[in-house]
C-alpha positions as CSV (number, residue, x, y, z in Angstrom):
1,X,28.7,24.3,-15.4
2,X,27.1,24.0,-11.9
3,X,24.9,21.2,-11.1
4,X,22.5,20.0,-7.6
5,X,20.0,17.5,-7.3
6,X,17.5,18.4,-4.0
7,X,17.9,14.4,-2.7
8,X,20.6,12.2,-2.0
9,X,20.4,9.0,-0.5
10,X,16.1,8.1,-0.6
11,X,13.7,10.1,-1.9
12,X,10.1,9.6,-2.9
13,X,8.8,9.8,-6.2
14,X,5.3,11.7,-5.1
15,X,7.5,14.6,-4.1
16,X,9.5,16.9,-5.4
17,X,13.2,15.3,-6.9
18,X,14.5,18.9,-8.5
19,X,17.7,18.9,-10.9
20,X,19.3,22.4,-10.9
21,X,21.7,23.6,-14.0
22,X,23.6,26.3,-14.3
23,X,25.6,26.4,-17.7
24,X,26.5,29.1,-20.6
25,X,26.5,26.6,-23.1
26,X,24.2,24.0,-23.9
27,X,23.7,21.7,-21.4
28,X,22.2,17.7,-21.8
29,X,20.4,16.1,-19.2
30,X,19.8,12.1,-18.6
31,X,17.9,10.5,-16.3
32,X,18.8,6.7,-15.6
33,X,17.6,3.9,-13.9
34,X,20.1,1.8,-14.1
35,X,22.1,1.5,-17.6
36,X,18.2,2.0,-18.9
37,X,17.3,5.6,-20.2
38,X,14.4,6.6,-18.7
39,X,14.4,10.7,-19.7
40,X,16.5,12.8,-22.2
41,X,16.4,16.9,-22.4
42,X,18.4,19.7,-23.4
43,X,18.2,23.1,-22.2
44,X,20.2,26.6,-22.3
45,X,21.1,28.8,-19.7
46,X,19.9,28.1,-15.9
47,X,17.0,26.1,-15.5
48,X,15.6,23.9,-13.0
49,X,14.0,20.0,-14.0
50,X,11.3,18.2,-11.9
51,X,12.7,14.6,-12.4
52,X,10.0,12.8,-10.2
53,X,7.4,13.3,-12.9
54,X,9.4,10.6,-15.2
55,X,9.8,8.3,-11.8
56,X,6.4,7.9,-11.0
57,X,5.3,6.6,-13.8
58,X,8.0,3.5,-13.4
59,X,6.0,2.5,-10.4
60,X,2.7,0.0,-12.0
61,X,3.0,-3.1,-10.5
62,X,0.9,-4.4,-7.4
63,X,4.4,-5.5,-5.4
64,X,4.4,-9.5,-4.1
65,X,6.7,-10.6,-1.4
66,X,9.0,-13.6,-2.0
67,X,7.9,-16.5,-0.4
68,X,11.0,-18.7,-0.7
69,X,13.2,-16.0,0.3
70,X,15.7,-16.6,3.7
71,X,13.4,-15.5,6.3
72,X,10.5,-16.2,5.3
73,X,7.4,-16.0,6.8
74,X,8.8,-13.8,9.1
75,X,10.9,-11.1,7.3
76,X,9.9,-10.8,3.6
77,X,11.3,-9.5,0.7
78,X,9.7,-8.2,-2.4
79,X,10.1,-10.6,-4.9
80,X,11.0,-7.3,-7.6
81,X,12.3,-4.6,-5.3
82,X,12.2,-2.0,-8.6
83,X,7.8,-2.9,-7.5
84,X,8.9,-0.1,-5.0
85,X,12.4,0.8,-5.3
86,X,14.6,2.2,-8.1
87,X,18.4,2.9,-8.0
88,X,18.8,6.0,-10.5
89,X,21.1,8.7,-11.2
90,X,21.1,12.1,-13.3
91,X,24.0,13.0,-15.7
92,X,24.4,16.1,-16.9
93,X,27.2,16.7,-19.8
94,X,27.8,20.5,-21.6
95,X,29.0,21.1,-25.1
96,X,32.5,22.2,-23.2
97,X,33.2,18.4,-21.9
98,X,31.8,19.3,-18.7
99,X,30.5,15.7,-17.1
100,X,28.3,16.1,-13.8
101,X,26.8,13.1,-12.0
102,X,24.8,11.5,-9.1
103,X,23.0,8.8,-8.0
104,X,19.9,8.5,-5.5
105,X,17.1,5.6,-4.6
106,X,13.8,6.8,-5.8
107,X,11.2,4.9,-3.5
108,X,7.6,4.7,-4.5
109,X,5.1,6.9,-2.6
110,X,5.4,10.6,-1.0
111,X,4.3,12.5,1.8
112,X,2.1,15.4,2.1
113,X,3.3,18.9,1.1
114,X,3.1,20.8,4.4
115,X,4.7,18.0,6.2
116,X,7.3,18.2,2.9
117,X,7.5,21.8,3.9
118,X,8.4,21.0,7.2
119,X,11.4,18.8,7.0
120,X,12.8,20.7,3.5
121,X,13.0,23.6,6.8
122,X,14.6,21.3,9.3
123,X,17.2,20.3,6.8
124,X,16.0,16.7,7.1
125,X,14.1,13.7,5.6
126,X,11.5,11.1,6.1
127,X,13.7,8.7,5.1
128,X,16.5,10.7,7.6
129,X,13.4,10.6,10.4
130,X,12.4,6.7,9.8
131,X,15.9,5.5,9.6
132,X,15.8,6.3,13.8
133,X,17.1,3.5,15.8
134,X,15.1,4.4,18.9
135,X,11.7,5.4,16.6
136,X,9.3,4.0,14.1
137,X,10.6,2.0,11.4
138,X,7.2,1.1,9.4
139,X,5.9,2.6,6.4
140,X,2.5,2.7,7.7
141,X,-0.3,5.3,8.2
142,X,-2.0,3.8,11.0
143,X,0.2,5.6,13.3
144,X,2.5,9.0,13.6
145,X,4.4,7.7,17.0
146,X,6.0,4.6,18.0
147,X,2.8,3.0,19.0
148,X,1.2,0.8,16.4
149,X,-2.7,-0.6,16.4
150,X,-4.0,-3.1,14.5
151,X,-7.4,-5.5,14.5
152,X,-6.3,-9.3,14.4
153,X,-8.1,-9.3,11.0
154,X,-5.8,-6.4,9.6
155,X,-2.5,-8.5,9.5
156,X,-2.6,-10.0,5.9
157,X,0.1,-7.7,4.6
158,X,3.5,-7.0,6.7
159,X,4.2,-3.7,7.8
160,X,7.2,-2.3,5.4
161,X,10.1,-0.8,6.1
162,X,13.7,-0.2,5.1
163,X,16.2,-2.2,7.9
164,X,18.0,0.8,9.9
165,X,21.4,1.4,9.0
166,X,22.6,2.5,12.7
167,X,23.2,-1.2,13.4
168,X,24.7,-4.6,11.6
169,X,20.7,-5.2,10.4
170,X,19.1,-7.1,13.1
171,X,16.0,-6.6,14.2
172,X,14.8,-8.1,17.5
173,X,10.7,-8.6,18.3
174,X,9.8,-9.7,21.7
175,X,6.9,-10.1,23.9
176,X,6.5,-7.7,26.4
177,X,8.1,-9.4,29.6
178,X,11.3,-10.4,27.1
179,X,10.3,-14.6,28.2
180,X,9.1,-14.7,23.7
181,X,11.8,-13.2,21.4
182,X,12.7,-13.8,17.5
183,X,15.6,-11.9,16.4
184,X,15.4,-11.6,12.3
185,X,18.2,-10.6,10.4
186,X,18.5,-8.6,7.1
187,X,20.9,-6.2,5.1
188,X,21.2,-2.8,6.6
189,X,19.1,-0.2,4.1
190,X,17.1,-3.0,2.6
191,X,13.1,-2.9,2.0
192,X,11.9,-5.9,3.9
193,X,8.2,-6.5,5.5
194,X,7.3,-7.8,9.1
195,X,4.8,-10.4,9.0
196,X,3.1,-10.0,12.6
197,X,0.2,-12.7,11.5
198,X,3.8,-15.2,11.2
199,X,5.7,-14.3,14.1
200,X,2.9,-14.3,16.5
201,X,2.4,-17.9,15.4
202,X,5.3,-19.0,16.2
203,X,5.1,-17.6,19.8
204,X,2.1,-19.8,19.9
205,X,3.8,-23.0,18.4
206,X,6.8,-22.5,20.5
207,X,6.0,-20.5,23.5
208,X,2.1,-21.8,24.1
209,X,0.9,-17.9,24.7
210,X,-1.3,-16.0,21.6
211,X,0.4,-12.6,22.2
212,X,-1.1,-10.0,21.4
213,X,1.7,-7.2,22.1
214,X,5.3,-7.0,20.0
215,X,7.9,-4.9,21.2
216,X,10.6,-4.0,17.9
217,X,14.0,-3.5,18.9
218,X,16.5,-2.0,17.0
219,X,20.8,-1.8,17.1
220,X,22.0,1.9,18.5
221,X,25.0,2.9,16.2
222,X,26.8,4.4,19.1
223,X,27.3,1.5,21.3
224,X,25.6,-1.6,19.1
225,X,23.0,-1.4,22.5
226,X,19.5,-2.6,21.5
227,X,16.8,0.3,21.9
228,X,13.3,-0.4,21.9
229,X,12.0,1.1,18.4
230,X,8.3,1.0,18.3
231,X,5.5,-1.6,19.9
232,X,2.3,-2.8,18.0
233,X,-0.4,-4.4,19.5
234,X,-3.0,-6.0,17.8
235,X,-6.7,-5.4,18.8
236,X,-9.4,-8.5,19.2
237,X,-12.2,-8.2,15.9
238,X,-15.5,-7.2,17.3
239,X,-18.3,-10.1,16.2
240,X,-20.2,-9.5,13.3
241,X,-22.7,-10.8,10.8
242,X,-20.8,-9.2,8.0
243,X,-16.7,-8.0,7.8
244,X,-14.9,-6.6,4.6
245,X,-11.7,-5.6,4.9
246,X,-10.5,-3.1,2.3
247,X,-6.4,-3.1,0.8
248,X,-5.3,-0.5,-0.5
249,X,-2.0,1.5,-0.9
250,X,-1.1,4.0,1.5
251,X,0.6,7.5,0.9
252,X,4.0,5.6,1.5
253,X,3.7,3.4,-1.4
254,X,2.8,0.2,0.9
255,X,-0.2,-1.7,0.7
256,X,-2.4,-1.8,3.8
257,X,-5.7,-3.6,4.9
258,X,-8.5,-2.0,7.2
259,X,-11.4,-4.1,8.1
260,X,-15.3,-2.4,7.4
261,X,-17.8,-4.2,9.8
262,X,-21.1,-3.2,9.0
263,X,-23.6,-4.9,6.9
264,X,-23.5,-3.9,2.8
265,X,-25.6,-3.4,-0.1
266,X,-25.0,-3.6,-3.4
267,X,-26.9,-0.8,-6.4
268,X,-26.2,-1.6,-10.3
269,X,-26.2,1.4,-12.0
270,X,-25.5,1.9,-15.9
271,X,-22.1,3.1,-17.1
272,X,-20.9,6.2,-17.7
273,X,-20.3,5.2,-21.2
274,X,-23.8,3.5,-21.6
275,X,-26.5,4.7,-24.0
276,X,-30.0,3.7,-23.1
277,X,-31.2,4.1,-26.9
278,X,-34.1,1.9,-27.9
279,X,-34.2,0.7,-31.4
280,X,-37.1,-0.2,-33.2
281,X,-38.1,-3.9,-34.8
282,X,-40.5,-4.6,-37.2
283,X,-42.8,-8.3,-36.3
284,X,-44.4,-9.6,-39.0
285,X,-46.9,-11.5,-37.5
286,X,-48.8,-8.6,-35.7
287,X,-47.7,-6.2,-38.5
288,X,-46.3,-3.8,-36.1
289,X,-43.3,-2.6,-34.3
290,X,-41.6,-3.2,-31.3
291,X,-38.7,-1.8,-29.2
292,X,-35.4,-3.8,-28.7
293,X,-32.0,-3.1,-27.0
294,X,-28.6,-4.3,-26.8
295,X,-27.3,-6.1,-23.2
296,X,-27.1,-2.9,-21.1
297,X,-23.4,-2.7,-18.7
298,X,-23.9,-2.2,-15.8
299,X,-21.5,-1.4,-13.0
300,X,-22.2,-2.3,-9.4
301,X,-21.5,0.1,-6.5
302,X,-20.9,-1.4,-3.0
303,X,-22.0,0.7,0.2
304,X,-20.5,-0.8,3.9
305,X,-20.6,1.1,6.7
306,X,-17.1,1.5,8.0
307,X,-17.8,0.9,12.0
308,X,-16.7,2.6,15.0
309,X,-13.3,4.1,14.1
310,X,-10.8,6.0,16.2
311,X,-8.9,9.1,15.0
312,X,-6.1,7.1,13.8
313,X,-8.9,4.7,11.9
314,X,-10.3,7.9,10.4
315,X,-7.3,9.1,9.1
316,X,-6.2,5.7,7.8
317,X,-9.8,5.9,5.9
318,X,-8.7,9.2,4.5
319,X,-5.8,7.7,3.1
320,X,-7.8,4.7,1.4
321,X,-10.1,7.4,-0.5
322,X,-7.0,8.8,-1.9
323,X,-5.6,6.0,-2.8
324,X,-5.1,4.9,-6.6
325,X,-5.0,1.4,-5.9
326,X,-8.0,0.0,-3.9
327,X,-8.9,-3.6,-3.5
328,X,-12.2,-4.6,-1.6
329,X,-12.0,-8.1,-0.2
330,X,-15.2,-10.3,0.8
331,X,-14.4,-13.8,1.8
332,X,-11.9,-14.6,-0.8
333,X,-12.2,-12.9,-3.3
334,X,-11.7,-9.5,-4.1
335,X,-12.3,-6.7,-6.9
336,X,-10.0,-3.0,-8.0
337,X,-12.6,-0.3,-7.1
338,X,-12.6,3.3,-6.4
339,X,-14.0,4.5,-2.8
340,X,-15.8,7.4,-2.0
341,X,-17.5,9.0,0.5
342,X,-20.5,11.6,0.6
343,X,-19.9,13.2,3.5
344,X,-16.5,12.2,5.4
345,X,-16.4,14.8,8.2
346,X,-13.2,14.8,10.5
347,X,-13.6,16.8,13.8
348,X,-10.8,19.2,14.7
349,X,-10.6,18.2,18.2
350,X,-12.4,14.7,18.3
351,X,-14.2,13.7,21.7
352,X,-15.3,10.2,20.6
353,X,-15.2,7.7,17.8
354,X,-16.8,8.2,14.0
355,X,-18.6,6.0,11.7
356,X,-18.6,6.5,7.9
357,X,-20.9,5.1,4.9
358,X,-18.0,4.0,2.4
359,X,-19.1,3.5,-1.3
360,X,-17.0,1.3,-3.5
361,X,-17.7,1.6,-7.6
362,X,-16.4,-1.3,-9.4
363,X,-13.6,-0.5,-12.2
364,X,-15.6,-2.2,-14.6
365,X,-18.8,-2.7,-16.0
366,X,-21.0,-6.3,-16.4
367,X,-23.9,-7.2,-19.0
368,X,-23.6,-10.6,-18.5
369,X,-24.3,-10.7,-14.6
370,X,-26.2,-14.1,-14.4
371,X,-25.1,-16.0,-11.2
372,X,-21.7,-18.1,-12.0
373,X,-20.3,-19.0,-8.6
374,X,-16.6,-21.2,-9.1
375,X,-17.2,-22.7,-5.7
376,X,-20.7,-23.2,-5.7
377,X,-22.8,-26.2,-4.3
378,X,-23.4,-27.3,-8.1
379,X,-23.5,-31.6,-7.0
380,X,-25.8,-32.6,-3.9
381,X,-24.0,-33.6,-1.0
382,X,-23.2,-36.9,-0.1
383,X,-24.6,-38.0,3.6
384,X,-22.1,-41.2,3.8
385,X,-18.4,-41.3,2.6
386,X,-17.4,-43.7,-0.6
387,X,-15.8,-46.1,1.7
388,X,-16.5,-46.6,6.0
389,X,-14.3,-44.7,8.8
390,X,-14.5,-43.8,12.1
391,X,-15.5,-40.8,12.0
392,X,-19.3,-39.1,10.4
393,X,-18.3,-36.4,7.8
């Protein structure tokens, strides 16, 4: 019996994760995570298995960083690391006695096919690529190179990524003239998440300065020297009337934020479910008939115009309307939806910024839609406090 599995090490579950067999007898197949059974086949002869159908489906859960965690706010862990990450293995037994193993991490996400294409050619991986101790580290579509962008309203989730294993796991963030530094330390292949929003708080608390510019350093294996890795900067928010921002999760299996400045609206629209059929009711006291109807469910559809993006914007907005899991956030609150655009052109060789209308269709439907606000202004406001201070409220 001959046996390959096309991954070792990392390897998404959007992509390919092929198990090759070549046996003359009757071969059996498992597919573990963990001691738990996730898949069970037989097959004859020489076949080959697509295991990253069975992985995906693992993957449900939103994913929550631990908040009491060492490191925390600064380097975050997920609280349940299978939310993104699952250590499995294939074993493959013949009627003969023949035992064939091997284990691999299957990491939620993918990446697309012609760029899948691309590295299965250069005998390499993203994981391979990303694992760089002189590139970038993040699990983020905002960027391609080692230069990140964000607004200062974007930083609400931490940029993931897996600590490099090319050093002893410590990462080292410092301002650009090297006077601010935090050096945060992890375990070397580990999912973790910076939290920018934290770490450029404590440069205020401690060093006075609101920087606005992080340079990430990383370990090199060679020599244990400390390479610069990647830099993000994080843009000033334009005023405006009316901001969304918009979470979602990205190809990488990461959730992301992008804010939408522009001012919405809001359209009800029946269900797709939803019968408009009138009934008829007799009344008694005109001696005639009249039409009633059940509550009708509606299901609201927000449009925002998505503002002035950049090309890196626009295809970070691409990304959102592919997403399966998309959040849209106003104020504090926020609802699953499913985004869409009408017309969501991308120039080949873009000369300056684009602006999109994005529509957002709530998952679910409403008949009961009277106004019920939780933190409404229900009790008049008092103009004096119960008992006298200093100070006029």
């Amino acid at each position: 019996m001959t046996c390959s599995l096309s991954v070792s090490g990392k390897a998404f579950a959007d992509n390919p994760i092929q198990l090759m067999v070549e046996s003359a007898t009757k071969a059996t197949y498992v597919v573990m995570w963990g001691s738990y059974q996730l898949f069970r086949g037989i097959a004859t002869g020489t076949f080959t298995v697509n295991i990253s159908e069975v992985l995906r489906g693992r993957f449900k859960n939103v994913g929550t960083w631990n908040t009491s965690a060492t490191g925390y706010p600064y380097l975050l862990t997920p609280t349940n690391a299978q939310d993104n990450v699952l250590a499995c293995s294939v074993i493959v037994s013949d009627t003969d006695g023949t035992t064939w193993s091997k284990g691999f991490t299957a990491v939620r996400g993918g990446v697309p096919k012609r760029l899948f294409r691309q590295l299965q050619a250069a005998n390499t991986t993203f994981f391979a690529k990303k694992n760089a101790s002189n590139g970038n580290n993040f699990f983020t579509v905002r960027s391609n190179g080692w230069r990140i962008s964000m607004k200062e309203t974007e930083l609400s989730e931490p940029l993931m990524f897996f600590m490099p294993t090319t050093g002893t796991g410590t990462l080292y963030v410092k301002s650009p003239d090297g006077t601010m530094s935090m050096e945060l330390s992890g375990m070397p292949g580990n999912m973790y998440g910076l939290n920018i929003a934290a770490i450029r708080g404590y440069f205020w608390d401690e060093y006075d300065t609101l920087c606005n510019v992080f340079y990430v350093y990383n370990e090199r294996e060679s020599d244990g020297e400390v390479v610069l890795a990647s830099v993000i900067a994080i843009e000033e928010a334009e005023p405006a009337v009316e901001r969304y921002r918009v979470r979602f999760r990205n190809s990488l299996g990461c959730m992301e934020v992008i804010e939408l400045v522009g001012k919405a609206s809001m359209v009800p629209e029946p269900g797709e479910d939803e019968e408009s059929e009138v009934a008829r009711a007799y009344d008694a006291v005109t001696d005639s008939y009249t039409e009633i109807r059940e509550r009708t469910t509606m299901v609201e559809t927000i449009t925002v115009p998505s503002g002035i993006k950049r090309t890196e914007e626009v295809m970070m907005l691409r990304d959102m309307l592919n997403s399966d899991e998309v959040y849209f956030v106003a104020d504090d609150e926020q609802w699953k939806v499913i985004p869409s655009c009408e017309e969501f052109r991308i120039p080949l060789h873009p000369t300056e910024p684009q602006s999109y209308d994005i529509q957002f269709r709530m998952t679910e439907g409403e008949d009961l839609t009277g106004f019920c606000f939780v933190n409404g202004n229900f009790v008049k406001p008092r103009i004096f406090t119960n008992q006298f201070t200093n100070q006029f409220v």
